[in-house]
N, C-alpha and C positions, 0 to 999 in steps of 0.2 A: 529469454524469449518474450517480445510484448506480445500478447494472445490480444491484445486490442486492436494493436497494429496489423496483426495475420487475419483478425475478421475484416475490418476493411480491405484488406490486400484481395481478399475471395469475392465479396463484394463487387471489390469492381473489377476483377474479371470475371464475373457470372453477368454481370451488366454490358461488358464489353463483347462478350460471345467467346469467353477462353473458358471457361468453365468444363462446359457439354461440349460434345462436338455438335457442328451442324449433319440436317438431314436434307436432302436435296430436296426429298419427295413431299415436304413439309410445303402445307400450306404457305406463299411469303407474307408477309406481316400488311403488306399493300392492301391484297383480299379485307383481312382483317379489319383494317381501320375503315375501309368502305362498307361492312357490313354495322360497325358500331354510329357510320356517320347516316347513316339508314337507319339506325333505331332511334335514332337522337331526332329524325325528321317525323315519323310516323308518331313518336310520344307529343311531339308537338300537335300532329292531327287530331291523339286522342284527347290533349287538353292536360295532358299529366306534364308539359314541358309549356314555357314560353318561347316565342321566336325572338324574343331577345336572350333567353338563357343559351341559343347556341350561336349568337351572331358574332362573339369574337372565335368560334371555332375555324382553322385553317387546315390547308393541306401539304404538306411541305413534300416533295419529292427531286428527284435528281433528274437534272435537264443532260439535254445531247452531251455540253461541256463536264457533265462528270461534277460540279456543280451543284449545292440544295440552293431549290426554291420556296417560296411559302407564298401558296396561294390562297386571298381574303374573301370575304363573303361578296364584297363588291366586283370582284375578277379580276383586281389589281394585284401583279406579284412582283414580290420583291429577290432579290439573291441575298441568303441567309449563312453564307459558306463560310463567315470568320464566325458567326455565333456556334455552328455543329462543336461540342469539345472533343468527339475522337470520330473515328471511322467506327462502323459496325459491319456484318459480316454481310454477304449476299443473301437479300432475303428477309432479313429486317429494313426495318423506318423507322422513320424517328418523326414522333409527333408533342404540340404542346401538352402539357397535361388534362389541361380545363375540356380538349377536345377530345379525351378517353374515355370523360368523365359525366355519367348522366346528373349528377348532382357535387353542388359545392358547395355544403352546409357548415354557415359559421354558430357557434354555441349563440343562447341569447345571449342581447347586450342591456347595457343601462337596468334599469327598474325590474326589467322582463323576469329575472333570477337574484334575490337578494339574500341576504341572511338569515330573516323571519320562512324562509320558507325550505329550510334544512329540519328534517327530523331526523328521532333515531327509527333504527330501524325501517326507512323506506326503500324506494326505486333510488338503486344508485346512481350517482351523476359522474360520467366523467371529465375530470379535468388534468392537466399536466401532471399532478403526482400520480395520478394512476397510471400512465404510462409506464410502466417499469419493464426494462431487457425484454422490449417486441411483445409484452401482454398486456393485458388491461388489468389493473387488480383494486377494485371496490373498495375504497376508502370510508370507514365507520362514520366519518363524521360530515359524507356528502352523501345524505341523501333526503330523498325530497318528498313529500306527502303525494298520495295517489289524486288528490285535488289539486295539485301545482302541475304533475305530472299529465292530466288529461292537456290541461291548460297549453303545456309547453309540449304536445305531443308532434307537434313538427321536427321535432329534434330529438325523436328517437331513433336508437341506433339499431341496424340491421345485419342479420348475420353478413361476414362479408365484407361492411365498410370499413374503411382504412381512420384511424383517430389520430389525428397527426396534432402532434403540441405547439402552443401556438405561444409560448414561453418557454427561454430555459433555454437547452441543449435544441440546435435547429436540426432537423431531422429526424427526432424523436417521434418514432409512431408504432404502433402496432394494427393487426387486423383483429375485427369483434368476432367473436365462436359462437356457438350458438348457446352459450352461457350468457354471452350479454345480449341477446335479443330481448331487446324491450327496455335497456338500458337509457339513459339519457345523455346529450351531449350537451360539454357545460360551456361557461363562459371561454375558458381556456385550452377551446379544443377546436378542431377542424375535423368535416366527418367527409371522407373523399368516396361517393357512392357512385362505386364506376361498372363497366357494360360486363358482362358476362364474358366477352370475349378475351376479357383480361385478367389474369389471375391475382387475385389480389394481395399473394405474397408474393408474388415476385414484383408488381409494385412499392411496396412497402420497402422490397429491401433497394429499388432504386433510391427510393426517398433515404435512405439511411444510409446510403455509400458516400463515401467521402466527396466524390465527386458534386453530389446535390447536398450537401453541407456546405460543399464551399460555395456555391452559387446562391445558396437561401441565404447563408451568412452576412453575404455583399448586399443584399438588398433588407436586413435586419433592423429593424427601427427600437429605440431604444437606448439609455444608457447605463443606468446599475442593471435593468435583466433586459434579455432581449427579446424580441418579442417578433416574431415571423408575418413578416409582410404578406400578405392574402395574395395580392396582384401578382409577387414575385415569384408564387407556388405555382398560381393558375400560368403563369409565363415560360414555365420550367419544360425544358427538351427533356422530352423523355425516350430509350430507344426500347422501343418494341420488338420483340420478338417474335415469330412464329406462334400460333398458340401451342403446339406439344413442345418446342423449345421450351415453352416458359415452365411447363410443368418439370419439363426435365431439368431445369436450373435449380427450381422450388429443392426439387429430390436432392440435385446435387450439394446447396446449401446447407440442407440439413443435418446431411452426411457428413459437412466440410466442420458445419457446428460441435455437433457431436465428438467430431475427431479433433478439436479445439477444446473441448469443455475435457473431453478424456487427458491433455494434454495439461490441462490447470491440475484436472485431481490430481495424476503421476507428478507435476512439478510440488503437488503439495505436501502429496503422501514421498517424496524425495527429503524436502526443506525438512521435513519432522523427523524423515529418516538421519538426517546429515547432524541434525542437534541433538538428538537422541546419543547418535554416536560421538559425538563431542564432548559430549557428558560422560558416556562410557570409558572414552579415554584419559577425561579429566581424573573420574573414578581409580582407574587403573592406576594412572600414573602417581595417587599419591597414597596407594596400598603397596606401592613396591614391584607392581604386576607386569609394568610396560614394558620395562628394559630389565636384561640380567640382571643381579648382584657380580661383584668382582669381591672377591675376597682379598684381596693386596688392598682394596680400597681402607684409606683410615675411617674407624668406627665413627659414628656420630657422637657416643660417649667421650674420645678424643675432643672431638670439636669444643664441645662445649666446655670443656676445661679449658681450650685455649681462650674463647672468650669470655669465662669469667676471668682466666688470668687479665685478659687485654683489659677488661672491664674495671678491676680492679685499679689498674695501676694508670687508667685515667682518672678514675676518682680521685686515687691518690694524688696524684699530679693538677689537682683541681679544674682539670679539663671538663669534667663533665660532674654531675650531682647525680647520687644513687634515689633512682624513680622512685615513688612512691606507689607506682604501679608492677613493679619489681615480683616478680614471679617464677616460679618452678615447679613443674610435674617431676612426681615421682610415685615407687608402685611401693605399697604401705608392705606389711606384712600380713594381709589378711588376701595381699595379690592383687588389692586393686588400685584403680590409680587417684591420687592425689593430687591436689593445687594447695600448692601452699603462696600465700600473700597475703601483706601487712600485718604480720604474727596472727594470721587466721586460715585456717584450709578446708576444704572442703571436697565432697566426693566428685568423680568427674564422670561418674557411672551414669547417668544422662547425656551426655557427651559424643559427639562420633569417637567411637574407640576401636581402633582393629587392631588384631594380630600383626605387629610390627617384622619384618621379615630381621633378619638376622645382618647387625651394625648399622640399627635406624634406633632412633629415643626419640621418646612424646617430648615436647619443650611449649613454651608462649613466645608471641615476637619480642615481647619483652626481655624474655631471658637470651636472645641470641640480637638484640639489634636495639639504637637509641631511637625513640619513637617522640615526636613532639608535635604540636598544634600552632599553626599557621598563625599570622596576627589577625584582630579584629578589626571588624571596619567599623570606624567611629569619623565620621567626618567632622563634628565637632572636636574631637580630643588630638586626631591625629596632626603632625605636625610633620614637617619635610619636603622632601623634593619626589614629585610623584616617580613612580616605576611599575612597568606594568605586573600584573601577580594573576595566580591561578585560584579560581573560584570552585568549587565540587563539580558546577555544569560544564567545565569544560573537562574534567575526565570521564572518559568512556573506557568502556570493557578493552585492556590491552591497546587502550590508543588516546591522546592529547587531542582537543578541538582547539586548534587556536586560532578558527574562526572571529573570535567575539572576545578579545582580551581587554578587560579594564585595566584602569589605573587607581593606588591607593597611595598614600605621602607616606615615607617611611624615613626616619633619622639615617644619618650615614651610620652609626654603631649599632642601627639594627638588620642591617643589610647582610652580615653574614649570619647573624641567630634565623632569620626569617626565608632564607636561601635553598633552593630545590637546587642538585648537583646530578648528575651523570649517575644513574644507575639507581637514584632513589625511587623507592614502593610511596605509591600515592596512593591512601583510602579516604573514601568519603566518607565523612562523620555523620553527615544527614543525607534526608532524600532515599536515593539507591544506596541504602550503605551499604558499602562493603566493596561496592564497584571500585576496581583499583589499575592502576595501569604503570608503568616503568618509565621515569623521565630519561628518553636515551640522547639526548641533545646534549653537544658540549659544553654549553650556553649554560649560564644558570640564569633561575628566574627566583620571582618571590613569592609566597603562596599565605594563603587564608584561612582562618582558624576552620573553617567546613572539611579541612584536610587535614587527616593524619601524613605526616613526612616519616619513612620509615630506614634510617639508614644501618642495614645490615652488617655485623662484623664480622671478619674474616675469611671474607671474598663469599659469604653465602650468596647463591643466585636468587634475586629477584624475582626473576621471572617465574621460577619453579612459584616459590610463594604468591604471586601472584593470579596463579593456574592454581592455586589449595585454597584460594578465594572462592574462585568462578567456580568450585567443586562445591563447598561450600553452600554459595549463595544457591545455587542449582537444588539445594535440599530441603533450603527454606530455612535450615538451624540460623545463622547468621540474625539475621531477621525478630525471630521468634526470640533468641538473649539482648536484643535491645531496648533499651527504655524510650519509653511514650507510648500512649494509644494513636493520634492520630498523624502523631511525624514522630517517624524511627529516630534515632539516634544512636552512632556506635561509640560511646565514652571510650575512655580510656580503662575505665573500670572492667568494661566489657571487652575490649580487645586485649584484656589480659587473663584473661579466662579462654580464650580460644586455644585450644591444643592443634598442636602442630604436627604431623611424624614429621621429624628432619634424618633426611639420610644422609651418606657423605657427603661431602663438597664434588667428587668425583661423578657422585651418580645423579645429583643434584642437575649438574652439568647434561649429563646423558639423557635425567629424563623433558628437560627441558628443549635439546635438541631434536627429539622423537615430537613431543607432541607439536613443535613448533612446522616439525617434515609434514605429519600428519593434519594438520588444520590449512597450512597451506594447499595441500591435495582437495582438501573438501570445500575450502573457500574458492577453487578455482571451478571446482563442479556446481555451486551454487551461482558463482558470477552469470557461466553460462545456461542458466535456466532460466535469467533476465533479459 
């Protein structure tokens, strides 16, 4: 669900009159605007307005033909009925904004406010960063001495006014509380001080509905930031409501918000619930705990005889060379368990080590699968015909990006040593180590020393091991046995120290089905929270 998308959706039906319902007995918005164009004449009387500050105000109202008009200080009227962008209900108008508004105070410009006249600790100024999500929030390093401040005290702000950004996101405003009275308005700000008759959050949220975005947008001046045309503000239809309408939209917004912001926590306190549980079952799944045991299943002690036999009699066969990373767990006589490798062993009692259910054995990848490093990219040394090959950024958790594939030169006789095939464990060696994913394509490719290639013998499932990664990495252990302080590294040294429980080939298969049923379910309940 976009929660961005459903506050503009409220927006602009609290704008358009779907919000509230109408009251008949309500004052109509007409009354209203004649009362605010009466105060706008008398402040003139008392000297507080100029009779040029309201001579582009107008009247716009609907003639016999059903029809807006807009009628100018001269008594010249025009027909305005392709500029209206929607209908409003019986009862509302729609007037320009400049003409709601008893003042339209731009921040100083040029010299007026400079850099010599920020201190710490004064009268804050507001400018576009302080705008933040409809508040005003006092930024440390704008504010101004109470000698600058008397200076510029035409351009303080009052509880009430509207601080609309005059850069940046168009539409970006908030109204002042009575926390910023006596705040300042800065170069980067517009201060909209409008009539009592108008509520000034439900102004504010016209200005921020999508609708008056798109219209400020079109008239934006600017090219790397934009920067909100004054005239195109003061030019803006805005539709007026009723005054208790307005209040009751205010109510209803709030309410609409609230039931928005409740709708972020529950999708977040979900998101943490869904990876919590994914971890849980990663957990499960390589304790034994997910799926049955079958006791017809052959032992895992079986297995691994058959691939030392295999292993064996490819070395023999000069197929392959006995690693030098060559490894075995086993449980000492003192009950605990061991790693033995390169005529050295060592205790595994730091180790994640659980109680193995009955026909599972500890093992390394090493001891059940050929594990090799990708070639290096040397563009001076390499020599051949290019072919594209996989880099560590392009595996992700359980998935291949082949968004962004490069190319490296590789000899024809090194095309099958350097070869990824159907079912191979890919691990990163740096970066995310450990992040590992299953090449399922029947394509093969070629891959780069930042990857371990991991090909498993005798039909062990991938995937399972690939899910005793992501269990792993989820612990942090992974991480914590690699070398370097400020870039990991998973050696080979180190991924042959990693213990394994390998169960049969049979349950291998089952727990890998389960979890694969289960993340699907949860992947489908995360999609739709987007």
């Amino acid at each position: 669900m976009d929660t961005g998308a459903l506050r503009q959706k409220i927006l602009d039906l609290a704008i358009r009159g779907k919000l509230v319902p109408q009251d008949p007995n309500d004052e109509p918005a007409s009354v209203l605007l004649e009362r605010i164009r009466a105060e706008k004449q008398q402040m003139v009387q008392d000297g507080k307005l100029k009779a040029k500050d309201i001579k582009g105000d107008t009247i716009i109202f609907k003639g016999e033909d059903n029809l807006h008009y807009e009628k100018f200080q001269d008594g010249s009227v025009k027909c305005i009925e392709e500029e209206i962008p929607f209908e409003v209900p019986e009862g509302w108008a729609w007037a320009r904004i400049n003409s709601v508004l008893l003042e339209f105070i731009t921040g100083p410009f040029g010299s007026s406010l400079h850099k010599s006249d920020y201190v710490e600790n004064g009268i804050p100024v507001i400018n576009p960063i302080s705008i933040i999500d409809e508040t005003l929030v006092p930024n440390g390093k704008m504010t101004v001495s109470e000698e600058t401040f008397a200076r510029l005290s035409t351009f303080q702000i009052k509880c009430g006014d509207i601080l609309v950004a005059r850069r940046g996101d168009m539409g970006r405003c908030a109204v002042a509380r009575k926390n910023a009275e006596g705040w300042l308005c800065g170069t980067g700000s517009f201060v909209l001080r409008k009539s009592s008759q108008i509520s000034p959050d439900y102004l504010s949220s016209v200005i921020a509905s999508s609708y008056s975005v798109d219209y400020l947008s079109g008239g934006s001046i600017g090219n790397t930031m934009l920067n909100l045309n004054q005239a195109q503000l003061k030019y803006m239809l805005v539709p007026i409501p009723p005054r208790c309408e307005q209040e009751q939209i205010v109510i209803g917004l709030a309410k609409s918000k609230k039931a928005v912001s409740d709708i972020l926590v529950s999708r977040e306190t979900l998101t943490n619930y869904i990876s919590t549980l994914k971890s849980r079952i990663l957990d499960l799944a390589i304790r034994g705990k997910l799926v049955p045991q079958d006791s017809s299943d052959e032992p895992a002690s079986v297995l691994l005889e058959h691939i030392r036999a295999e292993k064996e009699e490819l070395i023999k066969q000069g197929k392959i060379k006995r690693d030098k990373n060559d490894s075995i767990i086993y449980k000492g006589d003192d009950n605990s368990y061991y790693l033995k490798f390169a005529k050295r062993q060592e205790c595994l009692s730091d180790q994640l080590l659980f109680d193995l259910p009955h026909g599972w054995r500890w093992c390394t990848l090493y001891e059940i699968a050929r594990i090799d490093l990708g070639k290096t990219l040397d563009k001076a040394k390499n020599t051949g015909n290019l072919y594209p090959y996989l880099r560590s950024v392009n595996v992700r958790w359980n998935a291949v990006d082949l968004s962004d594939i490069k190319e490296m030169r590789f000899e024809e006789k090194e095309l099958k040593r350097y070869a990824i095939s159907k079912n191979d464990l890919l691990i990163c060696e740096g970066g995310d180590v450990g992040r590992c994913c299953v090449w399922c394509k029947d394509i093969s490719i070629q891959y780069q020393n930042a990857l371990h290639r991991v090909k498993l013998f005798q039909n062990c499932n991938p995937y399972y091991f690939m899910y005793y990664l992501m269990c792993y990495e989820s612990k942090a252990q992974l991480k914590r046995m690699c070398a370097g302080v400020t870039i990991k590294h998973l050696t080979g040294d180190v991924l042959s120290k990693i213990p394994f429980a390998l169960p049969p080939i049979s349950e291998q298969n089952r727990i890998v089905e389960a979890v694969d049923k289960a993340f699907v379910y949860l992947d489908q309940i995360s999609a739709s929270l987007s």
